[in-house]
N, C-alpha and C positions, 0 to 999 in steps of 0.2 A: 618599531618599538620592541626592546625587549624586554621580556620577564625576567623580574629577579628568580634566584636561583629558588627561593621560599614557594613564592607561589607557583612554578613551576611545577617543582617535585605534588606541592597538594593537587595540581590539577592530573598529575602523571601517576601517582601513586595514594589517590583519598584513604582520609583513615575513615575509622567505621563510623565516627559520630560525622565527617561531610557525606558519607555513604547514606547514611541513614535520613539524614537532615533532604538530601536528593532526592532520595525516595521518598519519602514523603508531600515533598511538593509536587513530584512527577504525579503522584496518587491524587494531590488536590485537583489539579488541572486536568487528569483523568475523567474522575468524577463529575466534575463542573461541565466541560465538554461533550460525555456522554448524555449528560442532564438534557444541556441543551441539542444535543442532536434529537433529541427524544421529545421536545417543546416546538410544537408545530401551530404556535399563534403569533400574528401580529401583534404594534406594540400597542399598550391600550393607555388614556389615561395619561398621565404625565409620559409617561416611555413614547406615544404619540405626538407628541409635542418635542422631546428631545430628539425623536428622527427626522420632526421637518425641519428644527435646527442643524442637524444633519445636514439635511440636503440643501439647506440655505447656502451652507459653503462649498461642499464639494460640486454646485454648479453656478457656482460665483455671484452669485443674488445677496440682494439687500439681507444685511441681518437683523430682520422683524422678531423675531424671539425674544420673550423677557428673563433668559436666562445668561449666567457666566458663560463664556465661551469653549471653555477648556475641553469639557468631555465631547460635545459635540464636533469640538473639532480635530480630537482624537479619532472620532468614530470618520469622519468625514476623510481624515487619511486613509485610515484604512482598506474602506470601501478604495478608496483610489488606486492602491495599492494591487489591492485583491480582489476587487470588483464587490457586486451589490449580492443582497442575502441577508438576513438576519442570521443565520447560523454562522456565517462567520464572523461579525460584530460580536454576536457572544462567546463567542472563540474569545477573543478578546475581552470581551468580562472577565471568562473566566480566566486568561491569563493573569490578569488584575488582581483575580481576588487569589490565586494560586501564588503570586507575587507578593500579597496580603500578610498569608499565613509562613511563608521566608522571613517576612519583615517583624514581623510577631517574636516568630521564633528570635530575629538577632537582638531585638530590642530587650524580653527576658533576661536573655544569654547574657547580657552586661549588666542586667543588676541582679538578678533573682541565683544565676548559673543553671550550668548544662540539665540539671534533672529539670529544674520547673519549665527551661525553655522546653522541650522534647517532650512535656505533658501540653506546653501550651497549643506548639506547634499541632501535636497529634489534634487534638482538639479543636482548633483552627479549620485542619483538613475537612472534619464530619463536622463540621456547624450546619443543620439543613439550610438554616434560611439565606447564608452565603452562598448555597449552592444553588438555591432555587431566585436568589435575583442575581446571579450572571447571567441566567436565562432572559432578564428583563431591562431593557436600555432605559436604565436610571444614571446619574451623573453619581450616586452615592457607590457606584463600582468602582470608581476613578478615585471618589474623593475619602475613600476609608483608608485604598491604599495609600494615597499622598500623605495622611496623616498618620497610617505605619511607619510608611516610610521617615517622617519626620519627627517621629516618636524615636527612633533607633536612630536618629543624629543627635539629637536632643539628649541622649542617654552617652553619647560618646563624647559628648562636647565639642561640634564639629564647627567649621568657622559660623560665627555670629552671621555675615553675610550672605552666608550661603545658606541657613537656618529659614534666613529670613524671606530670600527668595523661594523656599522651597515653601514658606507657609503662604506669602502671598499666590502664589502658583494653587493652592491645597483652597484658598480661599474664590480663586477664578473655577476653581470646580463646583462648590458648593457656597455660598453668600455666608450658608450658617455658621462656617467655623472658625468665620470673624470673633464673635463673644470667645473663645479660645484665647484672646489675646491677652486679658489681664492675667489668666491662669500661667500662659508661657513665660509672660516678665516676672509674675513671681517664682515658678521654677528658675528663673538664669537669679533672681536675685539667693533663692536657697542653695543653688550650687555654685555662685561667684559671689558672694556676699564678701568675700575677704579679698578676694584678687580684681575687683573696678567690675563690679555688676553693672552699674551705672555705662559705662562706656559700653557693653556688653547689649546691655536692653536697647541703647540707640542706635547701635549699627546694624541691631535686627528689627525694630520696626521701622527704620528709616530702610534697609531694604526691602522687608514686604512690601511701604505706602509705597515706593517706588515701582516695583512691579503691580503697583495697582491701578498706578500713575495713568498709563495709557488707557486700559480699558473705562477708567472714571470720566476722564477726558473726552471718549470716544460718548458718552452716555451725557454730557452734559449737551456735546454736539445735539444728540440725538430727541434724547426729550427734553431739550433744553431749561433741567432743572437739573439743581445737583443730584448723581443719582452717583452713589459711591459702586453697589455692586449691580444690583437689581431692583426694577424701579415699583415691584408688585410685593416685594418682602411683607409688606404690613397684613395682608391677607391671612398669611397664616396664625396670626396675632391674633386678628379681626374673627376668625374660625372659634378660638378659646373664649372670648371676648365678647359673647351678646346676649340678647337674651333667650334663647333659642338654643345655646350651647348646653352640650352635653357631656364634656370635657372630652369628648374624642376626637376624630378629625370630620365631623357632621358637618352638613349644608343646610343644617332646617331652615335657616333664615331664610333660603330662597324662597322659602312657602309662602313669606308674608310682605307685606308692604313693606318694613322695614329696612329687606334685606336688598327689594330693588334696583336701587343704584350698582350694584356689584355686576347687572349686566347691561347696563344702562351705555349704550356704545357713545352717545354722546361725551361721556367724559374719560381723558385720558386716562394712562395707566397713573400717571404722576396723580394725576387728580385723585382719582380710585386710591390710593395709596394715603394720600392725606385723609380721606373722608374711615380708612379704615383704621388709623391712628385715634381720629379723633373720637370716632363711634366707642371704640375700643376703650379709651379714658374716660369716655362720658359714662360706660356700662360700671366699670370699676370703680371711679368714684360715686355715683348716685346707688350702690348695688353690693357694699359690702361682704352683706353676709350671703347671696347669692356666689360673690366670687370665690368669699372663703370654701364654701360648697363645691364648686367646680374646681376650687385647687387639690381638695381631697379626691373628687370624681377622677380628676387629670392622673394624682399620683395613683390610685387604685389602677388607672386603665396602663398607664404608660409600665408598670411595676408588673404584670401580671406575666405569671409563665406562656402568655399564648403566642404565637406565631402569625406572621403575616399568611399563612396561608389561607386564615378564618376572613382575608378580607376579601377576597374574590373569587366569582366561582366558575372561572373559566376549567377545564379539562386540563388542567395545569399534570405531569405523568407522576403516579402515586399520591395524590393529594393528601390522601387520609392517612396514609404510611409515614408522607414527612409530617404533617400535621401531629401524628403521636409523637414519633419520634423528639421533633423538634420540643415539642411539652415536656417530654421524659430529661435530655436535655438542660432544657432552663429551671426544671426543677433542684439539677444537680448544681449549676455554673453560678446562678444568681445567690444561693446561699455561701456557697464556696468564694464567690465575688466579695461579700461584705465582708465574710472572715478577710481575706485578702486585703480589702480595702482599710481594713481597721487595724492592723498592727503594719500598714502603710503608708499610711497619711503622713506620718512623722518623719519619714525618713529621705533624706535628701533627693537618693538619686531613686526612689521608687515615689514620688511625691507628683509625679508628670500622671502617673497612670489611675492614681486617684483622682488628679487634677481633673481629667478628660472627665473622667464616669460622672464626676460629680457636676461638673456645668453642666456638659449637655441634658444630663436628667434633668438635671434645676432648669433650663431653661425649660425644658418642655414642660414640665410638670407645672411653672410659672406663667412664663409668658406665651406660648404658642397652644397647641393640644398636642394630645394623646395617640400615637399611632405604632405598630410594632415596626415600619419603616423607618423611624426614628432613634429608632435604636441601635440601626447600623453603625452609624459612626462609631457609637463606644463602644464597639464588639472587640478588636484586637486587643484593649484596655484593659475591659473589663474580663477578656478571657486569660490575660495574663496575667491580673489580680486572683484570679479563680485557681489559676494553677500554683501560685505563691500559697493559697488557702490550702487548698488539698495538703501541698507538701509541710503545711506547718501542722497540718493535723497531728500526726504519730507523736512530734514532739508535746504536744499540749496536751494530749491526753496522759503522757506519760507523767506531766509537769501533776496533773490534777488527782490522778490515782495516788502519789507520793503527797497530796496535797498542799504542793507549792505554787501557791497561785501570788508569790509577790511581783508587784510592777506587770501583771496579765490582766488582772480584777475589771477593769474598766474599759479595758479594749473587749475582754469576753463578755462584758454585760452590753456591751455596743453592738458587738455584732450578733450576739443573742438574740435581744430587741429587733434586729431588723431582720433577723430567721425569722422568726415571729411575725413579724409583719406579714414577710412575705408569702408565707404559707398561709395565714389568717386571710388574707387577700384572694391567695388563690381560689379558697374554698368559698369566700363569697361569690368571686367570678361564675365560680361551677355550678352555685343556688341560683343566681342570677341571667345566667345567660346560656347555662348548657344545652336550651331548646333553640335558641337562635345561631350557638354554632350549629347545633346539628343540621338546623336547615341549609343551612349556607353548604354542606356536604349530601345533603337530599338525595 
């Protein structure tokens, strides 16, 4: 095979924006790597259950896990490759999420251009909380990057087919980013509206369900009911959903008779699964104004500047150092996010990356709970909304000093509103629970 003469010369002679653009990813996976060289724990918790998946396949055993297959069986090559070790599993994280912060950066670079990409990217790189779960064998290392990566085809107009496989593929990593699907057919229908959307949206979800095909297949075999992704999804539902909830990702209901069945090994996952539907709609229709409660609880928790690292208190290296950090951080991205997000919504080919922030909040805030895990997904999104914001600052302040606030009025009293929010928020979190982070740091 050979190279055109184009990419040649850029590989034999880089100008200073792929020089730079290099460097910076070599800095992500730097960073990520070092992290993890420096994280001398096993996996705990979910990351425990995705390495006996792991090991389900790399020593050819039944696959008992109620999870997509994809990451684990990422990780399971690996290991094969290079033998066993968590440090080099998260080798591989953080290849992923260093891949992450590339796919960031080219996805801007098509709608935003070269400055906002090259703020997003930089930004990307020092994310703490990407840094600190490459360290941690979650499937959400796999599945942020699939849906970078799918975000910057999506933005290039790349075949429908191949879109589609890539989301289905983005979907065998994580179940969640199924709900993504109404959002993507109205993106091809806002950027193909005039040239056959219609032919367009069916040759991409007729490729995803096809790539879904087999694994669906394999699970109907298996719990012999229809199980499209995973046959325990409703659980996380069932978490937001009772009375017991605290709109975070709490277990209280184990405490009580109610919540019993949940470990009840007499009944299957399929079963568990319907009983956590139905509990789930019985709690929200009989429960109102409880729920409307927990939807505010949900949006306060899932909205707040704090970091995953307030959730456990392993000897994780620098906890308190990323922990600030990471605060200092989402105090700046998540304002800069909404400006972004609000003179974005409207526009065709930046319409994907409002799309993302907006579901996945809304689901969680909605239907599942509150968790700063949760937020991974929208991070590449929502950081490159962040960096569109910053760059639109200089001019908007200059628009308002001159006092020319026509056709701005109502995007700036939007994303005002929701500065507001978010700081008002924050400062409740800090009245509220600044004695219970602190413990968790003791």
């Amino acid at each position: 095979m050979t190279l055109s003469p184009r990419i040649r010369n850029r590989f034999e002679r880089p100008d200073a924006e792929t020089a730079r653009v290099a460097a910076f990813v070599a800095a992500a996976l730097a960073i990520r790597v070092t992290y993890a060289y420096f994280t001398d724990l096993p996996p705990w918790n979910d990351a425990a259950e995705w390495d006996q998946a792991r090991l389900y396949i790399l020593h050819g055993q039944p696959y008992t896990a109620p999870w997509t297959p994809l990451y684990p069986a990422l990780l399971a090559l690996a290991s094969k490759i290079f033998g066993g070790g968590y440090f080099l599993l998260n080798c591989v994280n953080s290849l992923l999420s260093a891949l992450t912060c590339l796919f960031t950066y080219l996805a801007a670079r098509e709608v935003f251009g070269k400055k906002t990409a090259v703020l997003a990217l930089a930004a990307s790189v020092f994310y703490v909380d990407t840094v600190w779960y490459s360290s941690v064998l979650l499937a959400e290392n796999l599945g942020v990057f699939m849906l970078a990566f799918l975000t910057w085809r999506f933005v290039r107009d790349g075949s429908a087919a191949v879109d589609g496989f890539v989301f289905g593929l983005t979907c065998l990593t994580k179940g969640l980013f199924l709900v993504l699907l109404p959002g993507l057919l109205a993106w091809i229908y806002l950027r193909h509206r005039e040239t056959g959307w219609r032919r367009r949206a069916a040759v991409f979800t007729g490729a995803a369900l096809l790539t879904l095909l087999p694994w669906s297949v394999r699970n109907v075999m298996v719990y012999k009911a229809p199980v499209l992704l995973e046959p325990h999804w409703a659980s996380a539902v069932f978490v937001g959903h009772n009375p017991y909830a605290t709109g975070g990702c709490d277990y209280d209901f184990l405490d009580h008779d109610y919540g019993k069945f949940y470990t009840d090994p007499s009944l299957s996952l399929v079963e568990k699964n319907r009983v956590f539907l139905r509990k789930s709609w019985e709690f929200v229709r009989d429960n109102p104004l409880s729920e409307f409660r927990l939807t505010l609880l949900r949006a306060s928790k899932h909205l707040t500047f704090a970091t995953s690292f307030v959730l456990y208190r392993a000897p994780y290296p620098a906890r308190k150092f990323m922990f600030g950090l990471s605060l200092l951080q989402h105090m700046v991205l998540f304002p800069l996010c909404a400006l972004g997000m609000a003179f974005a919504f409207r526009d065709r080919g930046a319409f994907g990356f409002s799309m993302i922030v907006a579901i996945l909040a809304g689901v969680f805030i909605t239907l599942f709970s509150a968790n700063t895990r949760m937020r991974l997904p929208l991070v590449p999104a929502m950081i490159t909304l962040a960096a569109h914001g910053a760059m639109l600052l200089p001019g908007l302040f200059a628009r308002l000093r001159a006092g020319d606030t026509a056709g701005i009025r109502g995007k700036l009293a939007a994303s005002a509103a929701a500065i507001a929010f978010l700081y008002l928020n924050f400062f409740y979190q800090v009245l509220t629970r600044a004695r219970d982070v602190a413990g968790r740091f003791g």
